[in-house]
N, C-alpha and C positions, 0 to 999 in steps of 0.2 A: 107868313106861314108858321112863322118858330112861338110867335107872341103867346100862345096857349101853353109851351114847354116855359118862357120866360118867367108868366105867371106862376107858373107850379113851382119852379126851381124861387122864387121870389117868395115864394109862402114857406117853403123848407129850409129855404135862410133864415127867416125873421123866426122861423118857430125852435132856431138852433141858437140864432142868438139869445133867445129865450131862454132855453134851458143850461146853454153855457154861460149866458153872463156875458159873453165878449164876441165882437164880429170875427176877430180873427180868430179865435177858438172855432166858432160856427165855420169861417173857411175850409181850414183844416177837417173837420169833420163831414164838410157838405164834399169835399176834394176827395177823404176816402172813399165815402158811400157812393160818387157816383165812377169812383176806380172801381169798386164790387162791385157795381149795376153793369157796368160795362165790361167786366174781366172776360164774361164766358169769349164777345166778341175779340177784345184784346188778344187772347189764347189760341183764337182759331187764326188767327193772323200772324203770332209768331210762328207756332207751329206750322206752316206756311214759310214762315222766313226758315226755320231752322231747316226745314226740308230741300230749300232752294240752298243754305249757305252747305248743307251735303252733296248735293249736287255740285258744287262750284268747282271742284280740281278735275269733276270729267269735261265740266262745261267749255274749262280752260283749257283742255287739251283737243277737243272736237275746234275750238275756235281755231287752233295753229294749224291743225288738219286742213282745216276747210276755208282758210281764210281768204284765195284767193277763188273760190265758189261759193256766193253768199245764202242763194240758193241751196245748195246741197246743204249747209252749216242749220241753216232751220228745219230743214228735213230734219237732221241727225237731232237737233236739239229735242224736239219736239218727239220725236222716236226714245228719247232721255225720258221724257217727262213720263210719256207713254207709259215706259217699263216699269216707271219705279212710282205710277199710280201720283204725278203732281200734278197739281192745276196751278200754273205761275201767279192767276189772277184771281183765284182764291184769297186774297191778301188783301185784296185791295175794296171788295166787299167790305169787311166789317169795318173799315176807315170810312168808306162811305157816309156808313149807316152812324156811327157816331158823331158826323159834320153837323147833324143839325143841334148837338148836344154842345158842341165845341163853340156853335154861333151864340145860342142861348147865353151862355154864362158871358160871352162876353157880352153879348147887350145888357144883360144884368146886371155885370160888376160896373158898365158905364151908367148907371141910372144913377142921378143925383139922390142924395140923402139916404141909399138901399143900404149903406152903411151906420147911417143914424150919429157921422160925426166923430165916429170914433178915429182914434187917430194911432200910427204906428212910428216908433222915433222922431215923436212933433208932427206929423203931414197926417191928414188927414185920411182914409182908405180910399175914397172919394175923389182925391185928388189926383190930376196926372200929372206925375213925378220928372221933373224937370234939373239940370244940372245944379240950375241956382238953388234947387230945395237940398241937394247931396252936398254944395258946398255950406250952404247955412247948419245942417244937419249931418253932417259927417256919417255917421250909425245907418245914414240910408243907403251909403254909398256898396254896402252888403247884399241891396236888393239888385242892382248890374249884375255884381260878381258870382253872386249865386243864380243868377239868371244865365248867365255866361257859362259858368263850370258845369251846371247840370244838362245845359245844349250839348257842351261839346262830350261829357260824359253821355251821353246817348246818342251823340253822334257816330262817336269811334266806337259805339258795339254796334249797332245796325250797320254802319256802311266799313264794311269790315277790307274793303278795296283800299288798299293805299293811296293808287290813282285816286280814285273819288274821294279820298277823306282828303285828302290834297283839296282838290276842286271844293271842298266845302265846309273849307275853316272858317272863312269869311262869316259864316252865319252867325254861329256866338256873338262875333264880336257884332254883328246888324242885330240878336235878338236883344242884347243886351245895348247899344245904342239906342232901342227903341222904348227900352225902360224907363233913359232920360229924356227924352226928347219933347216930354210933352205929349204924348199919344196917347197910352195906356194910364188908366187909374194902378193908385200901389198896391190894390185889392187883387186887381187883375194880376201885376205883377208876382203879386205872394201864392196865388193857386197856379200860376206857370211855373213855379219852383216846386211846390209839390207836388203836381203832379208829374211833373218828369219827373222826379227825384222815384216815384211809385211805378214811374212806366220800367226804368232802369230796375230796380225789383224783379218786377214780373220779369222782364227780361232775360233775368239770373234765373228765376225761377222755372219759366219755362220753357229757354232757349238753353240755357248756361253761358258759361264763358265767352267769346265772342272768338274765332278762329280766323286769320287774316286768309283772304282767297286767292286762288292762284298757286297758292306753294304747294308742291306736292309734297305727300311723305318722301323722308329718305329711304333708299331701299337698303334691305336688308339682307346682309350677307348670309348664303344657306350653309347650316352647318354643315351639310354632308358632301357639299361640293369644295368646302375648305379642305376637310379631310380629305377627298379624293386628290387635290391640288398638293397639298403636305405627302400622301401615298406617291404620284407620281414624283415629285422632287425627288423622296427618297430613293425611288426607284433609276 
C-alpha cells in the first residue's frame, strides 16, 4: 500500500541529490520538507498534548479523590474534558495519519544503492551500521549518541510524569543500541536525529517548556488576611 508514497519520496531524494550535490545534504533537506508537510498535523497534536498537560494537576487531584471509585474517577474525568472543551484522543489522529509517511522513508532509506554509494565518516549511507564499523571508524560512534540524546531530549518533554520518564529511560539507550546492531542503514540513522532534533522545536514552539505533572502550585498567602492576622496580634 505505502510503495506509490516510496516511489514519490524516492524521486524527491534523487531530484535533491541533484540539486545539492550530496545524499546527506538531500537528507537533511528531504527531513525539513516533510517536517512542513506534516507540521499542520504535528500542531494539532501538540496542542492536544499541551491541553491535556493543563489539565494534569486537576486530573491529579480527581485521581486521590476518587481512587478508591474507579467508576466515579471517569465520570469526573470525562466531565473535565467536557468543561474545558478536550478530546484526549484528538492526539492520536494525526499520528495515525503520518504512520504511513514514517513506513515509507524507512523502506526507502533500506533500498540498496538509493543512496548512490555515498558515504558518511568511511561507511557507506547504505550501509547498516554495526559496532565493528564505530570501532574501525570512531567519528561514527556520534551517530548512537546523537541518536540517544535527542530520544531521551524528547522523551523528558513529552512524558513530563516522572513515574513514567522513570519507566522509559530504557528507550534511548534500545534506540540507540539499534543504530549498531546491524538493523538500520546510517542514512536511516541520520533522518532519526533530525528529525527529532525538529520535533523537539516544534515542541518549544508550540507547547513551550515542558512542566512536570502532578505538582501543584504553591499556594499563596492573601495579603489582606496577613494584615487582618498582624491587626489581631496587635490587638
Amino acid at each position: 500500500m505505502i510503495d506509490p508514497l516510496v516511489s514519490l519520496l524516492a524521486e524527491v531524494l534523487a531530484f535533491l541529490r541533484t540539486v545539492t550535490g550530496s545524499s546527506v545534504a538531500a537528507i537533511v533537506v528531504l527531513t525539513v520538507f516533510i517536517k512542513l508537510v506534516l507540521h499542520p498535523l504535528t500542531r494539532k497534536q501538540l496542542k492536544s498534548m499541551k491541553a491535556m498537560q493543563a489539565l494534569a494537576p486537576q486530573l491529579e487531584v480527581l485521581r486521590r479523590k476518587y481512587r478508591e471509585d474507579p467508576r466515579q474517577l471517569n465520570v469526573e474525568v470525562m466531565n473535565l474534558y467536557r468543561a474545558h472543551r478536550v478530546n484526549p484522543f484528538s492526539g492520536c489522529l494525526p499520528l495515525v495519519l503520518q504512520m504511513p509517511v514514517l513506513w515509507a522513508l524507512f523502506a526507502l532509506f533500506r533500498r540498496e544503492g538509493v543512496f548512490g554509494g555515498e558515504q558518511l565518516f568511511g561507511v557507506a549511507l547504505e550501509a547498516n551500521l554495526t559496532v565493528a564499523m564505530v570501532i574501525a571508524h570512531p567519528a561514527l560512534a556520534l551517530i548512537p549518541v546523537l541518536t540517544a540524546a535527542t530520544t531521551y531530549v524528547q522523551q523528558m518533554m513529552t512524558i513530563t510524569d516522572p513515574q513514567q520518564q522513570k519507566m522509559f529511560l530504557f528507550m534511548p539507550v534500545f534506540i540507540a543500541w539499534t543504530t549498531v546492531a546491524g538493523w538500520f542503514p546510517v542514512g536511516l540513522s541520520l533522518y532519526w536525529i533530525l528529525s527529532t532534533s525538529l520535533y523537539i522545536v516544534e515542541y518549544i514552539v508550540v507547547v513551550g517548556r515542558p512542566k512536570p505533572v502532578g505538582v501543584a502550585p504553591p499556594k499563596r498567602r492573601r495579603a489582606g488576611g496577613s494584615r487582618t492576622r498582624a491587626g489581631g496580634d496587635d490587638r
